[in-house]
N, C-alpha and C positions, 0 to 999 in steps of 0.2 A: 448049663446052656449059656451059651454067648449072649451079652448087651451091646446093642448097640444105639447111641443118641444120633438122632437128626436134629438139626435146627435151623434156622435161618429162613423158614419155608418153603424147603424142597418139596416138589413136586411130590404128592402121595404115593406114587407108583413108585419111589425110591424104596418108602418104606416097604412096599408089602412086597418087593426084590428080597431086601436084608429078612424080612420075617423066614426064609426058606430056613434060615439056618439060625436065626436068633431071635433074641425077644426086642423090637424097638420102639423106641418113646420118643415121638415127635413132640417139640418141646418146642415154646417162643424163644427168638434171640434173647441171649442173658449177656449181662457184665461178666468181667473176669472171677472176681469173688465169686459169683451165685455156680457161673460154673467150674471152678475150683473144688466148690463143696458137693459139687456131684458127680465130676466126674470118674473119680475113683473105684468107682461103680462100673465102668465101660469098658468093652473090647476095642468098640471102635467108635468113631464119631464122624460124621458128614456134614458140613460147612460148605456157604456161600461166601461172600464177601463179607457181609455185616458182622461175625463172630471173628473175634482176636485169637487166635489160638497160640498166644503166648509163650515165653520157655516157664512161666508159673504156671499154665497151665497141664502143659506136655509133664514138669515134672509130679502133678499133681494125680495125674493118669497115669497110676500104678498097673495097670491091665493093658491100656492101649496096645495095640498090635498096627492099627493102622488106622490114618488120619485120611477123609474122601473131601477135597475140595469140588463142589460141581461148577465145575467152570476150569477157564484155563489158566488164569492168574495166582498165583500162592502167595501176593503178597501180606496177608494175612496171618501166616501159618510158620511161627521160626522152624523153617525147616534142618538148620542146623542141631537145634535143642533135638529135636524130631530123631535125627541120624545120629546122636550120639546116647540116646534111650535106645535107638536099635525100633525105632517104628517108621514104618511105608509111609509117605507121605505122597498118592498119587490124585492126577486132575483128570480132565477130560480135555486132550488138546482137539479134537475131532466134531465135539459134538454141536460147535454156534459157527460151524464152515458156510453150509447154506445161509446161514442168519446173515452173517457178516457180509458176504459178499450179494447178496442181492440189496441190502442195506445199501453198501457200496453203490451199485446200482441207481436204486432208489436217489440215491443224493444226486449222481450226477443227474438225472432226469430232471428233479424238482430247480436244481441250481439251472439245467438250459432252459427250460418254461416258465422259471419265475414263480413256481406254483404255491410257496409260502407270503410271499408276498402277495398276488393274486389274490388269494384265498382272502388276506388279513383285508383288504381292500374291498372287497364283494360284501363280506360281513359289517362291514363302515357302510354302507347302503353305498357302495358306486360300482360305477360301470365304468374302468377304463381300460379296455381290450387293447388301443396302442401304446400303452405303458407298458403293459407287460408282454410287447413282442420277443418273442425267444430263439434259440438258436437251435436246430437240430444236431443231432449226432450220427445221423447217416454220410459215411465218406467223410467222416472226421477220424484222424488218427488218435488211438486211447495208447498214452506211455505206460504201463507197467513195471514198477519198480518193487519188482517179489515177487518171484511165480510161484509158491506154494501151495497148498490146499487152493486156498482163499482166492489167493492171484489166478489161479489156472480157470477157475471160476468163474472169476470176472472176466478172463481174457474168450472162455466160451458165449457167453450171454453177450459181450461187446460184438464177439465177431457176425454172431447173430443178428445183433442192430445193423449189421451193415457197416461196424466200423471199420476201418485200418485197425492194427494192431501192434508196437512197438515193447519187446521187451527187454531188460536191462535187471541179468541176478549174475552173478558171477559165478552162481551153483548149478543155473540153469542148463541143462542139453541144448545147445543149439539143434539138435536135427530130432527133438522133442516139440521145442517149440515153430521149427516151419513146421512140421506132422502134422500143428493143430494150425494151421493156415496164418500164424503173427510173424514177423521178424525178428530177429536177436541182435542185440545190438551190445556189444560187448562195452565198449567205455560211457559213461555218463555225459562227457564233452559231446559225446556224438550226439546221444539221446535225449538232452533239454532241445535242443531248435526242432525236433522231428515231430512236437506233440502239443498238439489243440486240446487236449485234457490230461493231466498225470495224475495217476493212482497209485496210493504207496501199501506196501500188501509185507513189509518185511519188521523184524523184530524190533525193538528199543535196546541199541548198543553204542559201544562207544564210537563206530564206525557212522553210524546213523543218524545219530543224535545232532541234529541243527541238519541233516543235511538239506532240505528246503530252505537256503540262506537267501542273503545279500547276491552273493555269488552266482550263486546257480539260478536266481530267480533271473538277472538279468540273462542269464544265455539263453532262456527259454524263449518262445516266438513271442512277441508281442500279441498281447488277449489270449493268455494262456488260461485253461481254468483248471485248478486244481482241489485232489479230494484225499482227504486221508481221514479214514475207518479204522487206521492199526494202531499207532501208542503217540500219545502225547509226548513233544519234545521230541519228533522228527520232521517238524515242521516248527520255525522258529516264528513265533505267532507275530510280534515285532515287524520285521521283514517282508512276510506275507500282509499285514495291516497296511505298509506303508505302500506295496506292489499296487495295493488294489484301490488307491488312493489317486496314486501317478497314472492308473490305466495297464501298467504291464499287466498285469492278471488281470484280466474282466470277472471271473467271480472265484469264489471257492464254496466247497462244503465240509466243512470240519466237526467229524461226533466226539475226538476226543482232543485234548489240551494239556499244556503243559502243568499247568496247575486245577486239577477239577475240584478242589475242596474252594479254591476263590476265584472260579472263571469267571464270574463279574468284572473280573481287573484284567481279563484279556484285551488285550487294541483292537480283538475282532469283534466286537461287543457291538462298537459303536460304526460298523460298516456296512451298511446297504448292501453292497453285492456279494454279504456272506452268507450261504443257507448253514444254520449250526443246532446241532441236536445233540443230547447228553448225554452221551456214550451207548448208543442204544443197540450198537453193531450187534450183540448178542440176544439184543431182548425181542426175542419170539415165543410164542406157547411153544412150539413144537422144539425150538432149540434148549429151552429150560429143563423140559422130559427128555432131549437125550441125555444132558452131561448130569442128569439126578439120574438116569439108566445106568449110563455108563458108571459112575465111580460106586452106583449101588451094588453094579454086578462083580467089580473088582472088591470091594468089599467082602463080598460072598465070596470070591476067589482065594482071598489070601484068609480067611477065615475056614474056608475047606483046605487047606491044606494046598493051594497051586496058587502060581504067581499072578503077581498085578498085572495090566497092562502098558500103561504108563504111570511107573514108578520114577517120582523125582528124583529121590533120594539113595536108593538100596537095589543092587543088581537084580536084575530077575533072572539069575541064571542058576542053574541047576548046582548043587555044596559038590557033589564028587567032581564035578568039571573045574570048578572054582578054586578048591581047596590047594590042590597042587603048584597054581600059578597066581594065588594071591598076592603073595610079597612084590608081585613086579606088576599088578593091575597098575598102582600109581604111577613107576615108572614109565610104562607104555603110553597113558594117556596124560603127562609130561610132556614124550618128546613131539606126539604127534601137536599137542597145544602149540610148541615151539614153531614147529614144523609147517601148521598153517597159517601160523602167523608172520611167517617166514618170506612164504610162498605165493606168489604173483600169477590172478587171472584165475578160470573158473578151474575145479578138479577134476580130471580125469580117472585118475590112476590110482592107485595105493600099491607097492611095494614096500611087502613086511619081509624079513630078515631075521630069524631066529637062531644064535647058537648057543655051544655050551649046553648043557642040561637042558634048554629047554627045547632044546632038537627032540628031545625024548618023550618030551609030554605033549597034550592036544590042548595047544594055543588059542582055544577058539576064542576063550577069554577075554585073551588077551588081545587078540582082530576087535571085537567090541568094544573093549577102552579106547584102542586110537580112533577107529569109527568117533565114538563120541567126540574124544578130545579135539580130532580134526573138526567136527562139525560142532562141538561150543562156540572155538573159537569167532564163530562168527552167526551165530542163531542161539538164542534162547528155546527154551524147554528141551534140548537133549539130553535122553539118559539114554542107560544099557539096553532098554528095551527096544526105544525107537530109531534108535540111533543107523541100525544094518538097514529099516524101511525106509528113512530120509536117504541116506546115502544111495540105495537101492532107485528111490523115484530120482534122484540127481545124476543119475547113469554114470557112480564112480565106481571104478572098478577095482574090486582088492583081488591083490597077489599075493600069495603067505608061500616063505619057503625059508630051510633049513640050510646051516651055512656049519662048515668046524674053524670058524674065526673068534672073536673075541669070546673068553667065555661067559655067560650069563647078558648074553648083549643083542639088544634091540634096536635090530635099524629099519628108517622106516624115509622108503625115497615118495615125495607128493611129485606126481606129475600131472603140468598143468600144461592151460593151455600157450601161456605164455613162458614159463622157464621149471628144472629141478631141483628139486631143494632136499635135501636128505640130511638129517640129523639120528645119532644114531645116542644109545643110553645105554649104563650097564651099572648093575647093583655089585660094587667090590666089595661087599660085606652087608651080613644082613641086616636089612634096613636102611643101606646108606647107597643113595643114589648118585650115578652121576652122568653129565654130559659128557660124553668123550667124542663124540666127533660132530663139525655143523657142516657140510656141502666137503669144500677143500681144506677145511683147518680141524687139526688130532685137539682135544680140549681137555679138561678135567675139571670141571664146574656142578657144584651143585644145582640142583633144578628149583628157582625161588622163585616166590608170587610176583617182583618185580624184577624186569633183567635188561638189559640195552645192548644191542650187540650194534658195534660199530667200524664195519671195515675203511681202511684207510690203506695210505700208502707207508710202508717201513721206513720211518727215518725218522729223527731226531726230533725229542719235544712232544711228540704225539699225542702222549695217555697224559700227561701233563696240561695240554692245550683241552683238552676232553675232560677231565676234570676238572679246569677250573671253569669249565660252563658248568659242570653239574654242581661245583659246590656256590658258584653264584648265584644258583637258584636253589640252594636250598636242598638240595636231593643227596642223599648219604651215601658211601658207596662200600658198601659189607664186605664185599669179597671180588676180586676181578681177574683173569686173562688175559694175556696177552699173546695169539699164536700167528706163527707164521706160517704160507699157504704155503702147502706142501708143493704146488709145482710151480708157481711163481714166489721168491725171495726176495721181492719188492715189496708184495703184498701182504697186511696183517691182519688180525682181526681182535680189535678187546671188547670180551663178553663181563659185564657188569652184572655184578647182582646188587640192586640196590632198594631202600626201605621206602622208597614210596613213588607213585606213579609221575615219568616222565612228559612234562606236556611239552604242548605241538611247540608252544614259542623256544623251548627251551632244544627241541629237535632242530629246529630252524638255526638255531645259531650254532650247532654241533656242525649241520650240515655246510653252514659258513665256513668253520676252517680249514685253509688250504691241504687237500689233501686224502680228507675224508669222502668218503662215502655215502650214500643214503643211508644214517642211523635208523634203524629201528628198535622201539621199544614194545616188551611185549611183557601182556599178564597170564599167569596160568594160576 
């Protein structure tokens, strides 16, 4: 009979899910050691945040099959150690949607009424009902930055209050979000002046991260108020501290920060018109019992013999579908990585392009790597499993069809709402990948975790001028391209593979020399 450990105090109803098919031992959080020396003994194990799930650990779990985070974060859990034992490591992205977003809620109410302060003030034995006059939110526009679960959520209950409604995702359906009564508002420049409250509802990336700056605070209306319930270090706490100091922001509500292990040292600490609570988005009775539901039931799933549902880690897709088009899954969700990171404005379309042998087999496989890869590049938590239902709710449309061009070769055109971007891949031998076409230029580049593509104009000095910005900051450059556009002979393109990531200042000065183009640097 199968064991499996709970710990960290899930919810009982987890356990007596896994009891269907196994024996399990709800057990207090332990160090690494104590559970080192027992876990060897498990099938499976279910984790909160408080347990380490170490690569000591993972290799110590001779049995594990599969690791249940309840919750949506894995930072706990080396999921790589995880994937290279061959064990499931899945969460529950689903189950703290309600939590979060009426949380969200929650905060903006209490920041227009003043009601923490209020409260703290009434309990001091006083009465002062015109100190704490407050703003309503009826016929106030709410900005929306991420329509997701969460966002779409928040964007219902707002509209309900009576608010305006203003959103800004670049994955978003426009004719999605007028359906539910808000506006779309495609560029960010447009959408800081439009909104008397913003709400941030999107991942923690490199795209995101600081994006409540210096910058952007200033474009937004004066007495802006601001709320972020989604990941610390997309709101640059600094900036916001000093907004709310000079008056641009009249208040904010912040549950989570950039550093939660020493938020005592945040600037918002010390700010009167900041209502702040400690990550609490998720914490409800009723959200705790879904995501101890949820990964108990997937538990029981992959211990019966059928797949996870949100599996981090390991495809959930069926061996006889898989087995045939494995060798090229990485390649497919390479080029699409490439391909969205390419690609300008929200996605419409997908045009996939299969020939050679794999005219022959059923690619569906291989539609779900670029799925994913298209939508890493720019969201956390996509895998093989979620990945056809995010795409699905973002109203992108895939096209898959068979070609007798290159053999063994995957093209794959993103059409957006702004421009097409088509990069296509092909494996010359087995296991060895390569880029061979990007939009107008034929290429032959390896597909690396660092790469810089930088079109320019053909002439004299170019790759020269380009490298010696990359080697004055420091950045290596392994391998490179240089091709010319097949229908303009002015125009080139060099593709960079190089050993560590390019920053913005060091793009800024690429983009300085005469000539060039808008460098982009991309990771897959």
């Amino acid at each position: 009979m199968f064991k499996v450990l709970v710990t960290d105090k899930i919810n009982d109803l987890a356990v007596k899910v896994v009891a269907r098919v196994a024996a399990a031992d709800n057990l207090p959080t332990m160090d690494e050691d104590k559970l080192c020396e027992i876990i060897g003994g498990y099938d499976a194990l279910l984790v909160r945040s408080q347990t380490k799930v170490t690569a000591r650990v993972i290799e110590a779990g001779k049995k594990l099959k599969i690791i249940g985070r309840a919750g949506v974060g894995v930072d706990n859990i080396d999921v790589a150690a995880a994937t290279e034992k061959g064990i499931i490591v899945v969460n529950s992205p689903d189950g703290n949607t309600h939590a979060a977003a009426e949380h969200t809620i929650a905060m903006m109410m209490s920041m227009s009424r003043n009601i923490p302060a209020a409260d703290n003030s009434v309990k001091q034995g006083l009465w002062e009902r015109s100190k704490f006059t407050g703003v309503e939110v009826y016929n106030k526009t709410l900005g929306i930055i991420g329509l997701g679960k969460i966002g779409s959520h928040v964007a219902q209950v707002a509209l309900a209050l009576g608010m305006k409604v203003v959103v800004c995702d670049p994955y978003a359906n426009k004719e999605f979000v007028e359906k539910m009564g808000a506006v779309y508002v495609q560029h960010l420049d447009d959408f800081w002046p439009m909104c008397d409250y913003i709400t941030i509802h999107t991942p923690k990336t490199k795209e995101t991260t600081g994006l409540i700056n210096v910058n952007s605070i200033n474009r937004m209306k004066k007495g802006v108020r601001i709320i972020n319930c989604a990941r610390g270090g997309i709101v640059d706490e600094k900036a916001l501290a000093e907004a709310l100091e000079n008056g641009q922001v009249a208040q904010c509500a912040i549950d989570v920060f950039e550093d939660e292990k020493n938020v005592s040292q945040s600037p918002l600490i010390k700010c009167k018109n900041a209502v702040l609570t400690p990550h609490l988005g998720a914490s409800t009775d009723e959200a705790q019992i879904n995501v101890a539901l949820d990964v108990a039931n997937q538990v029981v799933d992959v211990l019966s013999g059928r797949n996870a549902t949100s599996a981090i880690n390991i495809p959930a897709l069926k061996p006889q579908k898989l087995e045939a088009v494995k060798e090229y899954m990485g390649l497919a969700e390479n080029i699409a990585s490439i391909a969205s990171q390419l690609s300008k404005g929200a996605i419409e379309e997908l045009d996939i392009i299969v020939s050679g042998k794999l005219t022959e087999l059923d690619v569906s496989p291989l539609e779900i790597a670029i799925l994913k890869g298209v939508l890493s590049a720019n969201l956390v938590g996509i895998n093989y499993v979620n990945a056809p239902y995010i795409a699905k709710q973002r109203g992108i449309e895939v096209k898959t069809s068979k070609s007798s061009g290159i053999d063994n070769a995957i093209t794959l055109k993103i059409i957006s709402k702004d421009n097409e971007t088509l990069v296509q891949g092909a494996l010359i031998a087995k296991g060895i990948k390569r880029i061979t076409q990007i939009n107008e230029y034929s290429s032959s580049i390896e597909p690396k975790k660092h790469m810089l593509f930088v079109p320019h104009i053909n002439k004299v000095n170019m790759v020269a001028l380009v490298a010696g910005v990359l080697g004055a900051d420091n950045v290596n450059i392994s391998g490179m391209n240089v091709i010319q556009n097949s229908d303009d002979e002015n125009k080139s393109i060099m593709i960079f593979n190089i050993d560590s990531k390019v920053e913005s200042a060091t793009l800024d000065k690429i983009a300085q020399i005469d000539g060039v183009d808008i460098a982009k640097y991309v990771s897959i």
